[in-house]
N, C-alpha and C positions, 0 to 999 in steps of 0.2 A: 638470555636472548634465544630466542625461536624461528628455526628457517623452518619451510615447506614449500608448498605451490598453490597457485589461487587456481581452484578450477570453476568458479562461478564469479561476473561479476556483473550488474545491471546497471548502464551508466544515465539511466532514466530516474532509476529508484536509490540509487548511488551505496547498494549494499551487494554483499559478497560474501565467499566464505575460501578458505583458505585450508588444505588440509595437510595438516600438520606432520613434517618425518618424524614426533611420537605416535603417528597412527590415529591422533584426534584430530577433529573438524572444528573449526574455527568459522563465529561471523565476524563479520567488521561494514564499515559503512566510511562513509568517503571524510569524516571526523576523524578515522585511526588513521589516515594515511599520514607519515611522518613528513613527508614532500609533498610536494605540487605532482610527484612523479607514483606510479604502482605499474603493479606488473597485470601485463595480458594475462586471460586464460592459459597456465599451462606455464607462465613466469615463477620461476624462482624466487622467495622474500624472505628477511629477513624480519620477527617482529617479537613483541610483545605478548605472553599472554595474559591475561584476566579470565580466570575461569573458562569460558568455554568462549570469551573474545580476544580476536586478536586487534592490539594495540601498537600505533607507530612503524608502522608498515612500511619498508622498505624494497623497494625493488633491487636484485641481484641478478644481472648478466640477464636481463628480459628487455623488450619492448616497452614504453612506455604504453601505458593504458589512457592517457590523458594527453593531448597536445602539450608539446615542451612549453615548459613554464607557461603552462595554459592555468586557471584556477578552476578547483575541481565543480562539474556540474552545477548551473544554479538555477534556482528559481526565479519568478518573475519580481520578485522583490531585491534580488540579489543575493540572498542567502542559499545554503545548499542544503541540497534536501536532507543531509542529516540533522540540522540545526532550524527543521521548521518544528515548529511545534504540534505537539500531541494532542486531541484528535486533531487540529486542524491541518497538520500536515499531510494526512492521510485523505480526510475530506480533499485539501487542494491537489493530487494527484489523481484520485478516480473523477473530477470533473474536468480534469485537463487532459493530459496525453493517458488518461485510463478510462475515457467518457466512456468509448465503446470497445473498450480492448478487453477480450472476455478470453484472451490465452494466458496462462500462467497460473498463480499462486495466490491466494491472501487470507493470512492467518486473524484469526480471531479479533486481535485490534483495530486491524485496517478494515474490516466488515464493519464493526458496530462504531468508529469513528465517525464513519460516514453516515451512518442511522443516526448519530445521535446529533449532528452535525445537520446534520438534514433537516431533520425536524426542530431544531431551532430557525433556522432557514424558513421553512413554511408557517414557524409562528410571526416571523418578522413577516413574511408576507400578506399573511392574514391581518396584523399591526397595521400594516400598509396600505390594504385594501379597505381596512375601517378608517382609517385617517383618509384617504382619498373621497368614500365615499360620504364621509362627516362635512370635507369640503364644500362636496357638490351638492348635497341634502339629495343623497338620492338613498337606495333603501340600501341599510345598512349591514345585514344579514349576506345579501347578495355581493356586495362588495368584499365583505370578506373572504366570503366564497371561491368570488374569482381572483382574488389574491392567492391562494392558496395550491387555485386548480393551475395555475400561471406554476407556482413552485413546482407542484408536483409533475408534471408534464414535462419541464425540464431535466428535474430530476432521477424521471423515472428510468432510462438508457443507464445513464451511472449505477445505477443502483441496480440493477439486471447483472451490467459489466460488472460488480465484485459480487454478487452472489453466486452469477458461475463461478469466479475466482476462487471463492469461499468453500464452493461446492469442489470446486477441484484439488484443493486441500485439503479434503480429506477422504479424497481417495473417487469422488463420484463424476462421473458425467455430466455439464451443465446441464443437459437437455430437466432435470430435477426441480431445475428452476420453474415450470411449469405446471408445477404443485402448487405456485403462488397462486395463480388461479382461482384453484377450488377454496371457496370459500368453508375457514374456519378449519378444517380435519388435514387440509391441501398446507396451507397457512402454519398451522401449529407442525405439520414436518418438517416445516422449511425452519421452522423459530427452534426444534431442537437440532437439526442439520448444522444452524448459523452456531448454537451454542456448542458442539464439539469440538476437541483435537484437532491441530492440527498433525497429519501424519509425521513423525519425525523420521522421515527416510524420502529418498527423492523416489518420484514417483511418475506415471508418462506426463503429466503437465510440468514436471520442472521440479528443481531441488528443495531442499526445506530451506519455507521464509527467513530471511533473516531477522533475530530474534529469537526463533527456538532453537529449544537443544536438540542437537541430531543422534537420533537413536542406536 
């Protein structure tokens, strides 16, 4: 068994990291907590390791992090964000409470979950647009169209909000985002941007995502 202190923990995204009295950093997500109970920022734990996670998380002489015998964080389904599924769990938080929150962090998964997730999305809607306008015998091409531009249009804020996230991961300024723009040269820096590292050290946007190992 392993004690330390949690110095990071997001009760939106239900993951944390916990730095260990071996002098290692630990993640964990609201899955490792051994209770209903974990400790604040700055709380005392006792826990688990698993390589570079920590496991079965215990709170010692801290604050609860969670309302007593509250259950931890959940989604609109009832499940908790560590127990939603992959991409789709990441897709369902940049279109909810990450629609337009373009502070913080998002590693590699959480950017292309959402792309890839997305664009399944606007082929349903295109599906959709052709079945409506097969309906109505009206022109078929067109229906699809506005099926699609309905996705994207919705879409397009979330999708802004984690590419700054993405961009600020590893290490740049959102303003970068605005390479999307330029068409093709603008585009293709944004698609190797999307495709690097995340920085493994915390950085002015926030700590390393949970998930990576910290450097």
């Amino acid at each position: 068994m392993h004690s330390g202190e949690v110095i990071y923990f997001d009760t939106e995204r239900g993951t944390g990291f916990v730095a260990g009295d071996d002098g290692n950093r630990y993640v964990f997500d609201v899955s490792d907590l051994a209770s209903e109970r974990a400790a604040t920022k700055g709380g005392k734990v006792a826990f688990e390791a698993d390589g570079d996670r920590a496991r079965r998380i215990r709170a010692q002489h801290a604050p609860a992090l969670l309302a007593d015998d509250s259950p931890p964080p959940a989604t609109a389904t009832g499940a908790a964000p560590a127990a939603r599924s992959v991409p789709f769990g990441h897709f369902f938080y940049c279109v909810t409470k990450g629609y337009v929150r373009p502070r913080g962090r998002a590693r590699r998964r959480e950017f292309w979950s959402f792309v890839l997730v997305a664009l399944i999305v606007m082929v349903l809607a295109g599906c959709t647009g052709f079945a409506v306008a097969s309906a109505l015998e009206t022109d078929i091409p067109t229906g699809i169209g506005l099926g699609i531009l309905g996705a994207d249009l919705l879409l397009l804020p979330p999708f802004f909000s984690v590419l700054v996230r993405r961009l600020h991961d590893i290490g740049l300024t959102g303003w970068f985002a605005l390479l999307g723009f330029i068409p093709s040269f603008g585009q293709l820096i944004i698609l190797v941007f999307a495709l690097l590292e995340s920085q493994k050290h915390e950085n002015r946007w926030g700590p390393v995502p949970a998930g990576v190992a910290a450097g």
